[in-house]
C-alpha positions as a Markdown table, in Angstrom:
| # | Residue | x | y | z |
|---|---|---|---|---|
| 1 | Unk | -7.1 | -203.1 | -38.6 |
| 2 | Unk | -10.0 | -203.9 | -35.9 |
| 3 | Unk | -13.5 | -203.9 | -37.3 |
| 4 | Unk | -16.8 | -204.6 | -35.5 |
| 5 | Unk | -19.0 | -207.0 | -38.0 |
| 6 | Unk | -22.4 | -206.4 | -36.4 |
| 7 | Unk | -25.5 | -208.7 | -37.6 |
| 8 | Unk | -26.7 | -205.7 | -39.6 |
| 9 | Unk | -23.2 | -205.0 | -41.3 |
| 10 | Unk | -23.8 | -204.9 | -45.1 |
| 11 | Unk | -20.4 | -207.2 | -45.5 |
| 12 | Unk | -21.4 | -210.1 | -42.9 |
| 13 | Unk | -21.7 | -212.6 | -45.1 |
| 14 | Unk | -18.5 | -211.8 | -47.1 |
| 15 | Unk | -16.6 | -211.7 | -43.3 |
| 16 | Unk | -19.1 | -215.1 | -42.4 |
| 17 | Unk | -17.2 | -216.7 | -45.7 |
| 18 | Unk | -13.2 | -215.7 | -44.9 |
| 19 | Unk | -14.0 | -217.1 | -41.3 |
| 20 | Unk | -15.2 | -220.2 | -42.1 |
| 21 | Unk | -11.9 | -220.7 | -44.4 |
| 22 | Unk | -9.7 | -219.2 | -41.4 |
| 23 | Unk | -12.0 | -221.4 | -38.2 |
| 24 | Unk | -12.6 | -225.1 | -40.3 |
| 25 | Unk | -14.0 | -226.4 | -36.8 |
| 26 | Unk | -17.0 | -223.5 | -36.4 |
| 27 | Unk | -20.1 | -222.6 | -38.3 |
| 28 | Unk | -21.3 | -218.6 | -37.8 |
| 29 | Unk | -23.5 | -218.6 | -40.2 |
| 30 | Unk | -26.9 | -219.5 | -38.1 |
| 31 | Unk | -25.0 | -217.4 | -34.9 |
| 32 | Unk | -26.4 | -214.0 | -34.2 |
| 33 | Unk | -23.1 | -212.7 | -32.5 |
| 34 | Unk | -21.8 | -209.8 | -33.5 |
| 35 | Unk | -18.0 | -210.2 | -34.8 |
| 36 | Unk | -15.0 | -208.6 | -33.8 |
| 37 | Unk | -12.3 | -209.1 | -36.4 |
| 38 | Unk | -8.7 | -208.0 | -37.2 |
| 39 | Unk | -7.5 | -207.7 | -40.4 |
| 40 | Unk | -3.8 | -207.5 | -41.4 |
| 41 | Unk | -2.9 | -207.1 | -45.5 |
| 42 | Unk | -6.9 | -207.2 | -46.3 |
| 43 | Unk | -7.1 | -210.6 | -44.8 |
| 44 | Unk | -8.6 | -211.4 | -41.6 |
| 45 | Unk | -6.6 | -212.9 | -39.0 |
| 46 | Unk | -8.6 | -213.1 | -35.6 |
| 47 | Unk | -11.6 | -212.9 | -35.1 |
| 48 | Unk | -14.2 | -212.9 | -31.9 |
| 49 | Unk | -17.5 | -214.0 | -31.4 |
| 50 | Unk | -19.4 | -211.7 | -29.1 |
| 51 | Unk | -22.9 | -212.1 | -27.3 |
| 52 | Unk | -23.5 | -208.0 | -27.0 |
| 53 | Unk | -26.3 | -206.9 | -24.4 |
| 54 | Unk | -26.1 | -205.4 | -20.7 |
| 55 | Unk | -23.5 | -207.6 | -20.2 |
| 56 | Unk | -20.6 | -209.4 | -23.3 |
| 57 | Unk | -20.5 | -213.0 | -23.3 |
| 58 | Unk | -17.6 | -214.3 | -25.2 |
| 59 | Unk | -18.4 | -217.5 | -27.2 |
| 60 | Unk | -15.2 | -218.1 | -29.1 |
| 61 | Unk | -12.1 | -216.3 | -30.1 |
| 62 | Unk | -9.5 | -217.6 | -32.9 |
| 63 | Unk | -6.3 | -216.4 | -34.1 |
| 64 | Unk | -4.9 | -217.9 | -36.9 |
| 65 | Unk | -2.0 | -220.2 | -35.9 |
| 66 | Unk | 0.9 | -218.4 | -37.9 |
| 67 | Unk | -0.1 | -214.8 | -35.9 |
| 68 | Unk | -0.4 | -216.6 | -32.2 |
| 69 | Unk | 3.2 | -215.5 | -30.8 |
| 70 | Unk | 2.6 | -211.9 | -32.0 |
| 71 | Unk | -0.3 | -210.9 | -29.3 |
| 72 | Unk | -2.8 | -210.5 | -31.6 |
| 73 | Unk | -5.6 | -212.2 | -29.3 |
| 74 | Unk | -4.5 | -210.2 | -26.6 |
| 75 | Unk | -4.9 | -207.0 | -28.8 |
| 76 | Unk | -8.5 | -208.6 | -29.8 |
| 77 | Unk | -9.6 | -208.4 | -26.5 |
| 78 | Unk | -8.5 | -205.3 | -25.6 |
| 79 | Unk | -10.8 | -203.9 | -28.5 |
| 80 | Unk | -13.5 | -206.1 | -27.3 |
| 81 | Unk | -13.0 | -204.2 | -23.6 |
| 82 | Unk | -12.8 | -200.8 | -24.9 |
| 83 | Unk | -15.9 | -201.3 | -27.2 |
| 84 | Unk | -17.9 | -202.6 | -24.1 |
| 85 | Unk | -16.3 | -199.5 | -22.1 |
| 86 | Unk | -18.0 | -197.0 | -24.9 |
| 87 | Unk | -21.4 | -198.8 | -24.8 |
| 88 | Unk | -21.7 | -199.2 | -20.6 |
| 89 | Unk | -21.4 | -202.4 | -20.5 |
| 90 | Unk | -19.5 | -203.5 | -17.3 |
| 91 | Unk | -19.0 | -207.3 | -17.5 |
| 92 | Unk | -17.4 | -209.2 | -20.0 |
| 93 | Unk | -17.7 | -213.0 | -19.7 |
| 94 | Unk | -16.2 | -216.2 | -21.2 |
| 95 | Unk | -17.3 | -219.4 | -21.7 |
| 96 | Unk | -14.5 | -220.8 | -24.3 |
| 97 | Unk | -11.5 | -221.7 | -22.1 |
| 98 | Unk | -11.6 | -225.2 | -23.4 |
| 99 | Unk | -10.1 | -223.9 | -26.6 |
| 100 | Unk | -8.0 | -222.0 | -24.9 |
| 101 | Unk | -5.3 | -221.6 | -22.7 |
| 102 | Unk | -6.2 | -220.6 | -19.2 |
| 103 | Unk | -3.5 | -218.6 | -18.4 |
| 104 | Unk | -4.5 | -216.2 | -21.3 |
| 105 | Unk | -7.3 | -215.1 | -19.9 |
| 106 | Unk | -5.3 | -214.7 | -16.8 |
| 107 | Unk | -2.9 | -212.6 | -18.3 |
| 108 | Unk | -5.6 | -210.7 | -19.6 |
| 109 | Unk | -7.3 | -209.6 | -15.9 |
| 110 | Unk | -10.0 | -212.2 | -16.0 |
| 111 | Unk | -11.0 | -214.4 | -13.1 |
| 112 | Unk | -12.5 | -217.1 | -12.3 |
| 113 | Unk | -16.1 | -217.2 | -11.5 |
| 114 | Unk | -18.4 | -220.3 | -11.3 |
| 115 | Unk | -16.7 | -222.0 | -14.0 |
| 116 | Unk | -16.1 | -219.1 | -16.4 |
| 117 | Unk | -13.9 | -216.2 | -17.1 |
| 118 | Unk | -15.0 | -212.8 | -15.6 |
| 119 | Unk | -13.7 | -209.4 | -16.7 |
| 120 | Unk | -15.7 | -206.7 | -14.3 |
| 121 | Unk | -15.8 | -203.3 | -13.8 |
| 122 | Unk | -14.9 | -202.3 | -16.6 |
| 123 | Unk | -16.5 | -199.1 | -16.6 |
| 124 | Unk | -14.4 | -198.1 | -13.3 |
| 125 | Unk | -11.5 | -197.1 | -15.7 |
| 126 | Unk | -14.1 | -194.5 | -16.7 |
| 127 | Unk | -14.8 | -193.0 | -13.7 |
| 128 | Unk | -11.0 | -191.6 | -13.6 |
| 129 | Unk | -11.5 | -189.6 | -16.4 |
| 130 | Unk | -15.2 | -188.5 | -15.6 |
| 131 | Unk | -14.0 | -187.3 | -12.0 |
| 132 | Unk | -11.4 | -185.6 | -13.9 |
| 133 | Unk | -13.3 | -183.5 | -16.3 |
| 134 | Unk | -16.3 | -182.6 | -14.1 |
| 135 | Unk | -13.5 | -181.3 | -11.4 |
| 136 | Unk | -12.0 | -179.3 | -14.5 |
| 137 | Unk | -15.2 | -178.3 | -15.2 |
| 138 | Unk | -15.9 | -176.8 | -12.0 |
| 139 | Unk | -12.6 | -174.5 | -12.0 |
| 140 | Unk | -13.4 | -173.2 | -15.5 |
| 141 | Unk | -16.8 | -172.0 | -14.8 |
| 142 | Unk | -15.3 | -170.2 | -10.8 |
| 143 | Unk | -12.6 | -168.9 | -12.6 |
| 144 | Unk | -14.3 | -167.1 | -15.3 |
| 145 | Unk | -16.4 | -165.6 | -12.6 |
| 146 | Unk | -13.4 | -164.4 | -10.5 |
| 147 | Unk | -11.6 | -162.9 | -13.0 |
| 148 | Unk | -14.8 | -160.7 | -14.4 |
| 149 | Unk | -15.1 | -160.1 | -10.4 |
| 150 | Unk | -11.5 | -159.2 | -9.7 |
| 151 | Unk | -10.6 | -157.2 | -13.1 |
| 152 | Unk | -14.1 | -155.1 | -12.6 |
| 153 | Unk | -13.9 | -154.2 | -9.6 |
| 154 | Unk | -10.0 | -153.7 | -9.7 |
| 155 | Unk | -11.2 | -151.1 | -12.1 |
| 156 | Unk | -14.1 | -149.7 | -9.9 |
| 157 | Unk | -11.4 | -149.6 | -6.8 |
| 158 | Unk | -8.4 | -148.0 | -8.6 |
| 159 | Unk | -6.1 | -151.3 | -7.5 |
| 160 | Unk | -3.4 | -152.5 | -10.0 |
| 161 | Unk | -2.6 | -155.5 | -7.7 |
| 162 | Unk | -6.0 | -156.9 | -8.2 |
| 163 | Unk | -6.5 | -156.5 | -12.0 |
| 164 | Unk | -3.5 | -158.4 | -12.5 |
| 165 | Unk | -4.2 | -161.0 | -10.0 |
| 166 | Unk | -8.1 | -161.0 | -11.9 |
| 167 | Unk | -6.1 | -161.4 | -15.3 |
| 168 | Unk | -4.3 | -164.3 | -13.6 |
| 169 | Unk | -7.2 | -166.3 | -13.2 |
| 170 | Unk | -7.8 | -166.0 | -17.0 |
| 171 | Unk | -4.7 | -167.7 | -17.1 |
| 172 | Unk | -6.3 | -170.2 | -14.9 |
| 173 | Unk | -9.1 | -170.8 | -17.5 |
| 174 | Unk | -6.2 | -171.1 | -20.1 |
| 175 | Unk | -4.4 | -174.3 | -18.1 |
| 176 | Unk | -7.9 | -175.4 | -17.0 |
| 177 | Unk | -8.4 | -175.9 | -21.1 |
| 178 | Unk | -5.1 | -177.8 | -21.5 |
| 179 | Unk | -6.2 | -180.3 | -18.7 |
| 180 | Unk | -9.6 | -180.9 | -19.9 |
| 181 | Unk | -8.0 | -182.1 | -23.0 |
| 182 | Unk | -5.2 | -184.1 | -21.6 |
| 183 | Unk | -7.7 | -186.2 | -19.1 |
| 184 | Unk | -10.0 | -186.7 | -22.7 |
| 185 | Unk | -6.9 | -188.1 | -24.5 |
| 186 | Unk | -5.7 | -189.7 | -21.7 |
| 187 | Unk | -8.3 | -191.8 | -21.4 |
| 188 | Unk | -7.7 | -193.6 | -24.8 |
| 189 | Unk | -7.0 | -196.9 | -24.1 |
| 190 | Unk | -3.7 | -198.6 | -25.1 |
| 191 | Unk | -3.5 | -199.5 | -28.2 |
| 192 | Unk | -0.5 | -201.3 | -31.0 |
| 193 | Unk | 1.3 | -197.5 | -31.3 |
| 194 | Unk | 1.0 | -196.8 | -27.6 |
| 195 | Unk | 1.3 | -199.8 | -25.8 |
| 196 | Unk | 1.8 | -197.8 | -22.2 |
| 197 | Unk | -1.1 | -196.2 | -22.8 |
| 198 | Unk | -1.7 | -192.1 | -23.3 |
| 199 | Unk | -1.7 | -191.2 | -20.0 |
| 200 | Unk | 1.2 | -189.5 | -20.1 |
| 201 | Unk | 0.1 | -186.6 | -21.5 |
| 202 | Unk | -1.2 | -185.7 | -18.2 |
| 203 | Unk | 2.4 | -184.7 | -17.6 |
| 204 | Unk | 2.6 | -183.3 | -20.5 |
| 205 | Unk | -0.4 | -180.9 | -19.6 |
| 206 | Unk | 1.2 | -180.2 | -16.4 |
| 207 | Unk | 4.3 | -179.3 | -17.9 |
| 208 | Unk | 2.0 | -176.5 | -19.6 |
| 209 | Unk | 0.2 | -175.4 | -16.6 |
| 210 | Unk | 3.9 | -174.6 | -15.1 |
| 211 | Unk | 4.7 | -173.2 | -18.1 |
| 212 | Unk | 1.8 | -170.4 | -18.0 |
| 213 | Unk | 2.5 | -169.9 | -14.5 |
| 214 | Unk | 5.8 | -168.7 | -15.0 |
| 215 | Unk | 4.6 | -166.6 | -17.8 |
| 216 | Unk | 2.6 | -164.8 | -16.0 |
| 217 | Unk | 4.1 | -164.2 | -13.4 |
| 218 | Unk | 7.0 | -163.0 | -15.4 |
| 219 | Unk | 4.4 | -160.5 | -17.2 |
| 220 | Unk | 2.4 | -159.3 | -13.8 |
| 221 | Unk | 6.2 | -158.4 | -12.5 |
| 222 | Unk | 7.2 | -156.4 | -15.5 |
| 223 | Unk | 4.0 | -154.4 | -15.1 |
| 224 | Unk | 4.2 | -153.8 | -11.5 |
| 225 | Unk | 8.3 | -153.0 | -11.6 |
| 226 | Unk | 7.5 | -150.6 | -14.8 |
| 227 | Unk | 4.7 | -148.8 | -12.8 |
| 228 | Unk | 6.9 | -148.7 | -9.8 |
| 229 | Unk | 9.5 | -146.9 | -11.2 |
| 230 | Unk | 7.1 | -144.7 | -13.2 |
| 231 | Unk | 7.8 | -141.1 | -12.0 |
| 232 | Unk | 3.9 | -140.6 | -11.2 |
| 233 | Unk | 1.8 | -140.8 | -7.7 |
| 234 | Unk | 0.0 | -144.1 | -6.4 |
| 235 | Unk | -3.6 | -144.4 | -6.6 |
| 236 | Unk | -5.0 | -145.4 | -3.0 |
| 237 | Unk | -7.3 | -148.0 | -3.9 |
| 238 | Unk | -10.5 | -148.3 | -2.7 |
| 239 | Unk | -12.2 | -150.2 | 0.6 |
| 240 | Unk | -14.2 | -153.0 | -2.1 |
| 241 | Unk | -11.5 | -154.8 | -3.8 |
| 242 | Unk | -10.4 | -155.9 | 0.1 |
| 243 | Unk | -14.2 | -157.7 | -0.6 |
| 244 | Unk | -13.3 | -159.2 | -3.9 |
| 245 | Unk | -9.6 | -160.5 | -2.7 |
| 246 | Unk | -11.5 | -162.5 | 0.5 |
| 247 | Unk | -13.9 | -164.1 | -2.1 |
| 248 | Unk | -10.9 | -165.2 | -4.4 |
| 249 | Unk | -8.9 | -166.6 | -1.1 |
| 250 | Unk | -11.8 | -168.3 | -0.2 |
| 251 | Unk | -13.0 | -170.0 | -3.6 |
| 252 | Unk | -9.2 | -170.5 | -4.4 |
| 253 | Unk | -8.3 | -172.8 | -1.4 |
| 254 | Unk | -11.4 | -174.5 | -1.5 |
| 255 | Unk | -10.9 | -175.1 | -5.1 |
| 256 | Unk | -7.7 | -176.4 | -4.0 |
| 257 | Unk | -8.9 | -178.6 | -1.2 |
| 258 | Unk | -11.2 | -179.8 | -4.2 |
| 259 | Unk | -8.9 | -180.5 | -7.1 |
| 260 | Unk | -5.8 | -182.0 | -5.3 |
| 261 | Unk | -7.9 | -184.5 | -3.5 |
| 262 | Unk | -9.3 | -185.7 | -7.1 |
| 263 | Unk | -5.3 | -185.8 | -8.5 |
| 264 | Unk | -4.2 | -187.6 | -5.8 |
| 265 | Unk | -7.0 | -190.3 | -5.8 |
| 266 | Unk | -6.9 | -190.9 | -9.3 |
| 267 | Unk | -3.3 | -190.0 | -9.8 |
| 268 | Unk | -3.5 | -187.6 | -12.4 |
| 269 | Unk | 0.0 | -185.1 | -12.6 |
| 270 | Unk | -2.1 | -182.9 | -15.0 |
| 271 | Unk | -5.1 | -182.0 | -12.1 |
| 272 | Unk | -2.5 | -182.1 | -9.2 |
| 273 | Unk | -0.6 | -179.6 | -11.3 |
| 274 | Unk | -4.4 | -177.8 | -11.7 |
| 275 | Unk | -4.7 | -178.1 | -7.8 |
| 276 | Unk | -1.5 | -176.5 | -6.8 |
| 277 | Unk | -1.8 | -173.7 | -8.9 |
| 278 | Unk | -5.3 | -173.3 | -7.2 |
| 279 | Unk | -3.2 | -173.3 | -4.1 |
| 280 | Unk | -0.8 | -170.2 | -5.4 |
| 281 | Unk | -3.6 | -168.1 | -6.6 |
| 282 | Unk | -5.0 | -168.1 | -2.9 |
| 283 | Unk | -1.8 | -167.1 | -1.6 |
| 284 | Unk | -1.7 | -164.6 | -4.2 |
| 285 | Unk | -5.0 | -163.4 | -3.2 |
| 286 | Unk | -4.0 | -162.9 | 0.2 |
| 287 | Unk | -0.9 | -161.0 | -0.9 |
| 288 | Unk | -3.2 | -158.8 | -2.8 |
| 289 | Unk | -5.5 | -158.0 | 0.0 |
| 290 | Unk | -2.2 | -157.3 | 2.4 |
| 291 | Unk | -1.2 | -155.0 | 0.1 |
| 292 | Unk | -4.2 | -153.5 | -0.2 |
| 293 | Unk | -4.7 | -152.8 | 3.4 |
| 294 | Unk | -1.3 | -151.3 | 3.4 |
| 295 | Unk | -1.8 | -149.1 | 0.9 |
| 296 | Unk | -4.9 | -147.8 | 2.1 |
| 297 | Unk | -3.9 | -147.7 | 5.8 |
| 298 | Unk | 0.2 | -146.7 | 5.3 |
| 299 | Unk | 1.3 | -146.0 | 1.7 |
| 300 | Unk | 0.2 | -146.6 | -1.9 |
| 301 | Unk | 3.3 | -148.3 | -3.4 |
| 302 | Unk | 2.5 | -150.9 | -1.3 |
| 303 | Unk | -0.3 | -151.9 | -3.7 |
| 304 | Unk | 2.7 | -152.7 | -6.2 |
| 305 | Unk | 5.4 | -153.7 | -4.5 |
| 306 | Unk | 3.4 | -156.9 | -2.5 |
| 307 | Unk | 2.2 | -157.0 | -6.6 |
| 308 | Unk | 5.6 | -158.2 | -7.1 |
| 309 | Unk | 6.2 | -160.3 | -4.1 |
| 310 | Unk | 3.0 | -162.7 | -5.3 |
| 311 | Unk | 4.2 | -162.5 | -8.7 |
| 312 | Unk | 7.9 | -164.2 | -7.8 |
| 313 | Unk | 5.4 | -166.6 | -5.6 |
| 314 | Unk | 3.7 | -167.5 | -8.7 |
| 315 | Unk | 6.8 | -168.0 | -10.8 |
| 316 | Unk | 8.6 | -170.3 | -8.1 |
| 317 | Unk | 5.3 | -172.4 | -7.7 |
| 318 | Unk | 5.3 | -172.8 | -11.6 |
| 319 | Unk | 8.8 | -174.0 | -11.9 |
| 320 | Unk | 7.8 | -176.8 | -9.0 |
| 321 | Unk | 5.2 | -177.8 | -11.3 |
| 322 | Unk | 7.4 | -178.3 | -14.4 |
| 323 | Unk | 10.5 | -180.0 | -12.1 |
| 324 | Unk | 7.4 | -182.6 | -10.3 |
| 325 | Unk | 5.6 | -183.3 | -13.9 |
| 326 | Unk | 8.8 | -183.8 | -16.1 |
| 327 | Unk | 10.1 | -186.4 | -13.6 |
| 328 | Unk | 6.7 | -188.5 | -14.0 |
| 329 | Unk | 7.6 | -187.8 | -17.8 |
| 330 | Unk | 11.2 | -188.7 | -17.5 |
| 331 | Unk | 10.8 | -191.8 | -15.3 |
| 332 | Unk | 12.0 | -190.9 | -11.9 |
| 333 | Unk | 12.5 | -194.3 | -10.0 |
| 334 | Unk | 10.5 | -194.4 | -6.6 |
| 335 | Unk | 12.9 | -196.5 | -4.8 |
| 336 | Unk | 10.2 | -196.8 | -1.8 |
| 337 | Unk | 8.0 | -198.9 | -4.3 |
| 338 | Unk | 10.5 | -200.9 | -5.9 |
| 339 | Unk | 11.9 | -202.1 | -2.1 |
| 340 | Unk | 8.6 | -203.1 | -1.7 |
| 341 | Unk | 8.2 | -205.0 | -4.7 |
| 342 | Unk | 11.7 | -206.8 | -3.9 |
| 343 | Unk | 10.4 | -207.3 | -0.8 |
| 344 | Unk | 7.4 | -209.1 | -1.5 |
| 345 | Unk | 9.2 | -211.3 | -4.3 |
| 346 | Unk | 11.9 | -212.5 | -1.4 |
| 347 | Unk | 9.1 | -213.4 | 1.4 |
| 348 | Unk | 6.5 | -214.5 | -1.2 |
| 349 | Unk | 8.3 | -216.9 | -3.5 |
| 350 | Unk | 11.2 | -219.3 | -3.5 |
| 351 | Unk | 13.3 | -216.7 | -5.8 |
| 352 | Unk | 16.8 | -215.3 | -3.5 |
| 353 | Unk | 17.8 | -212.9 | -5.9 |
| 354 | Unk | 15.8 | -210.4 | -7.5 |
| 355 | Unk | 18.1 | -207.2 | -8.9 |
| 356 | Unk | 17.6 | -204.5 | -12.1 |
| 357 | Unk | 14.3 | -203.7 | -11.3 |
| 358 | Unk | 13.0 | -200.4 | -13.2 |
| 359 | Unk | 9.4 | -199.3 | -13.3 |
| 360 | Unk | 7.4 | -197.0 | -15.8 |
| 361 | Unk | 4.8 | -194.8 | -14.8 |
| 362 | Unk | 1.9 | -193.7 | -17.0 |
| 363 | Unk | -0.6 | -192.2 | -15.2 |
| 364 | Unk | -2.0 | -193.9 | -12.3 |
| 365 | Unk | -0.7 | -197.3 | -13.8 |
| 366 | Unk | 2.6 | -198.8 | -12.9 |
| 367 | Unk | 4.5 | -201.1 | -15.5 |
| 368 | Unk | 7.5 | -203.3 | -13.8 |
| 369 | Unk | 10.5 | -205.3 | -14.8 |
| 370 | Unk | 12.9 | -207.1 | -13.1 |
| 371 | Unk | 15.6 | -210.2 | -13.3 |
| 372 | Unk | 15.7 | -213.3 | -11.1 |
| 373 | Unk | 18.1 | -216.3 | -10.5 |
| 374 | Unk | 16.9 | -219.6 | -10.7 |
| 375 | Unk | 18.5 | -222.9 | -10.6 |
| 376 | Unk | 20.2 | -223.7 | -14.2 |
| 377 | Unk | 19.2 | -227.5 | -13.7 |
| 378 | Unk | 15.7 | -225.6 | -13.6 |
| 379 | Unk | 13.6 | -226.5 | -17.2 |
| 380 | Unk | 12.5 | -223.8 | -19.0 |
| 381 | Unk | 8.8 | -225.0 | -18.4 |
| 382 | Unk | 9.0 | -224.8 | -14.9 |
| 383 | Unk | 10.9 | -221.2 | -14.6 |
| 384 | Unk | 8.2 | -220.0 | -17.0 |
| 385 | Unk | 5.5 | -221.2 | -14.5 |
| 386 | Unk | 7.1 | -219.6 | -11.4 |
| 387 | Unk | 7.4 | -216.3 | -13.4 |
| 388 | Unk | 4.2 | -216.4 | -14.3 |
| 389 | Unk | 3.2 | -216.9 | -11.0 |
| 390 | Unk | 4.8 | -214.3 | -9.2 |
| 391 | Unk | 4.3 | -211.8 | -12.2 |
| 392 | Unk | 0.1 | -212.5 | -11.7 |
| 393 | Unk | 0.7 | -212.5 | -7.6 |
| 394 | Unk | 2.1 | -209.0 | -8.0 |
| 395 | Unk | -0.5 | -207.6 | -10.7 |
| 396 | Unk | -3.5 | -208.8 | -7.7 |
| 397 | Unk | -1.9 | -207.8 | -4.8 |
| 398 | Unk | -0.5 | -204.0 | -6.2 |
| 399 | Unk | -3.5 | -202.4 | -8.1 |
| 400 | Unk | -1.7 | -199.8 | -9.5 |
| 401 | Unk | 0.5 | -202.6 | -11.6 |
| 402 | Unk | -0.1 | -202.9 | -15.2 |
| 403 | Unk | 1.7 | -204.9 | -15.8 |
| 404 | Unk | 5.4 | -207.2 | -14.9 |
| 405 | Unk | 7.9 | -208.4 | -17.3 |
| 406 | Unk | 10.4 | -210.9 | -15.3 |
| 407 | Unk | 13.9 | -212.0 | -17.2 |
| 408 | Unk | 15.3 | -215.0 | -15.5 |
| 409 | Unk | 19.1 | -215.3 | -15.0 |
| 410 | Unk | 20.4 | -219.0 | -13.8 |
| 411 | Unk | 22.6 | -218.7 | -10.5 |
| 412 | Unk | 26.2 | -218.8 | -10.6 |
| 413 | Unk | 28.4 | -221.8 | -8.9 |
């Protein structure tokens, strides 16, 4: 359990007391820092004390000895981070490495700066998900507006093809709904459950968005072949809904234009997912106005049957989706990536053999492992420090890595 002990807290001084027991070599009592704790069985285990303004200033951190091996400082910290992300605060600093090993910080995305530890920009891991839901945003509020356009004046101009393309942008609002919610969730930082993070349930909302896709263009066809084959005449539809399917081509692509430019620079499946259905409701649209101009200029059916024709485009856009997200879900290896990565580990480091590497993708992070051979005469100290330099190499020179785990295999007379 992670509590925040502020200097208001009505139970300070009962945390002040169990510290001072747990830290023999520190006196809080006089500090005004507020207190980050963890508590495991009702007893407190960690604890941080934290200078909280426009910026966090770290003054000590302690984990009792018994619970060092098990993360729990690590986990510490990153409650301290995603406290500071909630409040705005973009710079967390550190001023207790003598107590503490330096590579933990380190391993923790710190860096040094003018004798301290520097955590910044913190608040950038924000701007993913705001950039996310404001573009979600956006194509909720245009598509409500199209579909009231396109299913009024489908009425007003007598045109089947356009009601149903103006009920598929409902649709649009639907999966629009579904994304805002994954990018929120998403966001949640890592925590002892979900050590990857939730960021996968960006593919997961993807997987939906496909999903109604294919629905409706499974229902728009049934309507269209059932009023096909209706024994009845065609309606020639009238000259304004050619005016209301050029607006939707428009606002579609640029919405398109929009959306997959924000999924592929924050590498989100869920809003690439958003964007290419964007993309199939313009070409919908101009199916929808060809037939149109057909069946005003040669023969009414045509209304319908180029009805159809978008809806199978629709469908076969909606299964891509699903196939694209439930690889990110499922793992897919991008062999490109991990050549790269073997790559850099054969021209960067003395290590010959690098083999099994697998990644894990979780939204726009990337978490890596792979084995090496190093000598057997090799101690274990120094195999540990070349690890843990290549693995912190690789996390500053590849931003989208979150991080490496390295197993070291001696090499064979």
């Amino acid at each position: 359990m992670y509590k925040l002990i502020d200097i208001n807290h009505k139970k300070r001084e009962k945390y002040l007391e169990e510290l001072g027991k747990l830290d023999t070599t520190l006196d809080l009592r006089e500090s005004l820092a507020d207190l980050f704790v963890v508590e495991k069985n009702h007893r407190v285990i960690a604890y941080a004390a934290v200078d909280r303004g426009e910026e966090y200033l770290l003054q000590r951190i302690f984990v009792e000895e018994e619970e060092r091996y098990h993360s729990v400082g690590t986990k510490l910290l990153k409650f301290i981070e995603s406290t500071a992300m909630r409040e705005g605060v973009d710079i967390l600093r550190s001023r207790c490495s003598e107590e503490i090993s330096d590579t933990f910080f380190i391993k923790n995305n710190f860096r040094t700066h003018q004798g301290e530890y520097l955590l910044d920009n913190i608040q950038k891991k924000l701007e993913r998900t705001k950039e996310g839901i404001r573009g979600t945003w956006v194509s909720i509020i245009i598509n409500i507006l199209l579909s009231i356009l396109k299913i009024g004046v489908g009425y007003l101009g007598r045109s089947r093809a356009l009601i149903a393309d103006g009920f598929h942008s409902i649709s649009d609002v639907v999966g629009s709904v579904v994304i805002l919610f994954s990018v929120h969730f998403g966001s949640v930082p890592e925590d002892e459950d979900h050590p990857y993070g939730h960021e996968k349930i960006e593919g997961i909302a993807g997987n939906i968005v496909g999903v109604i896709l294919v629905l409706t263009a499974f229902e728009l066809t049934r309507d269209s072949l059932i009023n096909l084959f209706a024994e009845r005449d065609f309606i020639t539809p009238s000259w304004i809904t050619i005016g209301a399917a050029a607006i939707s081509i428009v606002v579609k692509y640029w919405l398109y234009l929009y959306k997959i430019k924000i999924g592929r620079r924050t590498k989100n499946d869920a809003i690439i997912a958003d964007a290419r259905e964007h993309r199939s409701d313009a070409v919908s649209s101009v199916g929808v106005m060809i037939g149109l101009l057909l069946s005003i200029y040669v023969n009414p059916v045509f209304d319908t049957l180029l009805g159809i024709l978008v809806s199978l485009f629709i469908g076969k856009e909606g299964i891509a989706i699903i196939m694209e997200t439930s690889n990110t879900l499922l793992d897919k290896q991008d062999r490109e990536f991990i050549g790269e990565i073997e790559r850099y580990v054969r021209e960067e480091s003395n290590v010959g053999n690098i083999h099994d590497t697998l990644m894990r993708v979780s939204g726009d992070k990337v978490f890596l492992s792979f084995h090496i051979r190093l000598p057997k005469e090799m101690t274990v100290y120094d195999a540990h420090v070349l690890a843990d330099e290549l693995k912190y190499s690789l996390i500053s020179d590849y931003e989208s890595l979150r991080d490496v785990t390295i197993h070291i295999d001696y090499i064979i007379d």
